[in-house]
Rosetta silent file (secondary structure, phi, psi, omega in degrees, C-alpha in Angstrom):
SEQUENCE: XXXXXXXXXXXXXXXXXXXXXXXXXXXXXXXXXXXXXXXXXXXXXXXXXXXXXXXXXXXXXXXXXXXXXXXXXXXXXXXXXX
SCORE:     score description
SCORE:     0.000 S_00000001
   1 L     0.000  -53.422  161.041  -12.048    5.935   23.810 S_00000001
   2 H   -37.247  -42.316  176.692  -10.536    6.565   27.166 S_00000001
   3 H   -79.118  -15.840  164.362   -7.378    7.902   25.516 S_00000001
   4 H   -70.497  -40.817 -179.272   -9.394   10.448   23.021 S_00000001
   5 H   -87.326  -32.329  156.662  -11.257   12.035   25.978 S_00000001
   6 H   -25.030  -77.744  175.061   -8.229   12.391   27.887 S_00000001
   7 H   -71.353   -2.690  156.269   -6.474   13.968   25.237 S_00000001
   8 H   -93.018  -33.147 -156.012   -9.476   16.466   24.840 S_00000001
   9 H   -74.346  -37.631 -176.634  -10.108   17.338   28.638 S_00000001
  10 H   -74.687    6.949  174.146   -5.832   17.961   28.777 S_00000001
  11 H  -103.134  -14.366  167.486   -6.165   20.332   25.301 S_00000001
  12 H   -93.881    3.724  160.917   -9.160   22.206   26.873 S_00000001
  13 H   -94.455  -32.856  157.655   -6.999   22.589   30.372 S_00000001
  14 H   -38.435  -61.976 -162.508   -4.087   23.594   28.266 S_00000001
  15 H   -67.132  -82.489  167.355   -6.265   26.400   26.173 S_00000001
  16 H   -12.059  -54.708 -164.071   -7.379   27.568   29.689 S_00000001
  17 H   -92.520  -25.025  171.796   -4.151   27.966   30.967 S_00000001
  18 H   -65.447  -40.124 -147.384   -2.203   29.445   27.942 S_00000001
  19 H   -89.784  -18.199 -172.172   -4.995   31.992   27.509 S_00000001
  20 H   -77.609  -34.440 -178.228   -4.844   33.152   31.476 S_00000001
  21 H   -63.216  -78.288 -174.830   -1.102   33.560   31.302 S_00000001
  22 L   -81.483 -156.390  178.029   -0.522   34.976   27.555 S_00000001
  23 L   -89.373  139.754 -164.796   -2.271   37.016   25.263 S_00000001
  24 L   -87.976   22.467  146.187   -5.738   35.233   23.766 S_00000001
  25 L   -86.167  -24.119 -173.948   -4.307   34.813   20.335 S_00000001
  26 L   -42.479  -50.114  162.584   -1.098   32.632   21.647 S_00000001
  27 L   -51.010  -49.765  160.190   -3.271   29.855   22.172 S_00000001
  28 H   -12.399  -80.319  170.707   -4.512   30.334   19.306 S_00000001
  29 H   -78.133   12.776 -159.213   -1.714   30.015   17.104 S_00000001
  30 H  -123.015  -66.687  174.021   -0.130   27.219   19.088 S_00000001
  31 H   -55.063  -21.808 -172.199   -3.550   25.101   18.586 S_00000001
  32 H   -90.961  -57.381  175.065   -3.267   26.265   14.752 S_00000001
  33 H   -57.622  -11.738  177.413   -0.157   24.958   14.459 S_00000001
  34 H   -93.334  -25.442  140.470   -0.883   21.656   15.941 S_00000001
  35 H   -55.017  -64.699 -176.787   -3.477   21.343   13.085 S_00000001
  36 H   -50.735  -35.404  168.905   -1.323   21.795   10.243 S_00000001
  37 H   -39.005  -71.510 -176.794    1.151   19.130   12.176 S_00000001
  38 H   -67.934  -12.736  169.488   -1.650   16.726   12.113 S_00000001
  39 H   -67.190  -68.669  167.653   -2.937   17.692    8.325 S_00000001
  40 H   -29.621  -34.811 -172.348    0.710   16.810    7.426 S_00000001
  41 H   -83.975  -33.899  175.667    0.902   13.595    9.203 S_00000001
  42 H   -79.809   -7.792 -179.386   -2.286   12.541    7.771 S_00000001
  43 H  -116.945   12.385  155.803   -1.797   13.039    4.532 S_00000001
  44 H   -90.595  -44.633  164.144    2.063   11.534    4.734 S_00000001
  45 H   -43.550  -59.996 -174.248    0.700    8.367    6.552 S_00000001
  46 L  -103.713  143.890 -167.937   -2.475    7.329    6.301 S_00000001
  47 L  -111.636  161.823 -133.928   -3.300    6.039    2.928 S_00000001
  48 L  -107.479  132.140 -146.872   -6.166    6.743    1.275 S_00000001
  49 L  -140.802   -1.025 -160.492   -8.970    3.739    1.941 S_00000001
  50 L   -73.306  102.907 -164.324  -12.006    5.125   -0.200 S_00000001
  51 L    98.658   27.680 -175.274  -12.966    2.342   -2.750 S_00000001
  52 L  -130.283  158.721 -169.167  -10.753   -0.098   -1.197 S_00000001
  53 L   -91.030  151.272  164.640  -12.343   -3.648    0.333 S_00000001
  54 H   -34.093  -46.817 -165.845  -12.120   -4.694    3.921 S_00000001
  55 H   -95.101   -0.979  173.535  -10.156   -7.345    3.184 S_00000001
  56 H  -119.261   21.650  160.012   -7.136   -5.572    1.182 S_00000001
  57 H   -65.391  -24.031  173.018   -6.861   -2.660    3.724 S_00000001
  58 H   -67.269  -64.546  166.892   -4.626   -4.223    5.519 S_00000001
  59 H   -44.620  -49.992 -152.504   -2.412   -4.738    2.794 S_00000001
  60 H   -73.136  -65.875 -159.890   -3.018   -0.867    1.365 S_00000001
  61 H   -79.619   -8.847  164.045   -1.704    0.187    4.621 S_00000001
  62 H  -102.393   14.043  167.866    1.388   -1.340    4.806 S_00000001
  63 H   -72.591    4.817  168.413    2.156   -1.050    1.449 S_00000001
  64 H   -89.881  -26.629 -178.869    2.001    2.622    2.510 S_00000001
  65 H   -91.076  -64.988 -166.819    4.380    2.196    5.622 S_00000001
  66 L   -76.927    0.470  160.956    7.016    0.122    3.824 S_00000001
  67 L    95.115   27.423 -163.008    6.789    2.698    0.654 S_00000001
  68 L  -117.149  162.431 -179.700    6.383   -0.025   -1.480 S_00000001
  69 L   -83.645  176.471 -175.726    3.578   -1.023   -4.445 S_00000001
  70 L   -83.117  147.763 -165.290    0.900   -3.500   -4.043 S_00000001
  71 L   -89.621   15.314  169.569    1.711   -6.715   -5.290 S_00000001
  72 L  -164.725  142.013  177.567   -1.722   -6.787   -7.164 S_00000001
  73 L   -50.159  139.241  173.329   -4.405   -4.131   -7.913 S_00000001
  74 L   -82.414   73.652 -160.530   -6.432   -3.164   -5.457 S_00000001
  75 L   -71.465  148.024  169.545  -10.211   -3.963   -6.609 S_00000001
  76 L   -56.354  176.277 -162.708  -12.832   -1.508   -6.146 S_00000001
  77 L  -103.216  154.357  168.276  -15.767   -1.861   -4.279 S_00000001
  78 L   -59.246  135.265  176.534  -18.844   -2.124   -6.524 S_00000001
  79 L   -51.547  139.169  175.725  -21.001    1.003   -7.829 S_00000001
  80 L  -128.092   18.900  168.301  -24.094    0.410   -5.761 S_00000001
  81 L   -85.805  142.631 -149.011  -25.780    3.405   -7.781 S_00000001
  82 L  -137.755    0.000    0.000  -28.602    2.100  -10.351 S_00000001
């Protein structure tokens, strides 16, 4: 938690400091680009967990790290809609 607020109080004294210097799109585009970085990473990385059980999550992700398949299907969680 400590390391999440951190890394917000140093991206809104960065944003401060770019925008006093440069012009007040640079930040802008600098912060835009640091989103698409992180859309990319998340959707090369993090595997997808929606329907998957607590106890084979583990397993999802590193069959996602080492690039490899699961050595058994991966059951869904039950329909709780009636």
């Amino acid at each position: 938690m400590l390391r999440i607020c951190g890394i917000a109080a140093l991206g809104g004294i960065l944003f401060g400091y770019l925008s006093s210097q440069f012009h007040g799109a640079f930040p802008m585009w600098i912060f835009a680009i640091c989103c698409l970085f992180s859309y990319w990473f998340i959707c090369r990385f993090v595997p997808e967990t929606k329907g998957v059980a607590l106890e084979h999550m583990e397993e999802a992700m590193l069959a996602k790290r080492s690039k490899t398949s699961l050595s058994e299907p991966v059951p869904a969680l039950p329909s709780e809609s009636k």
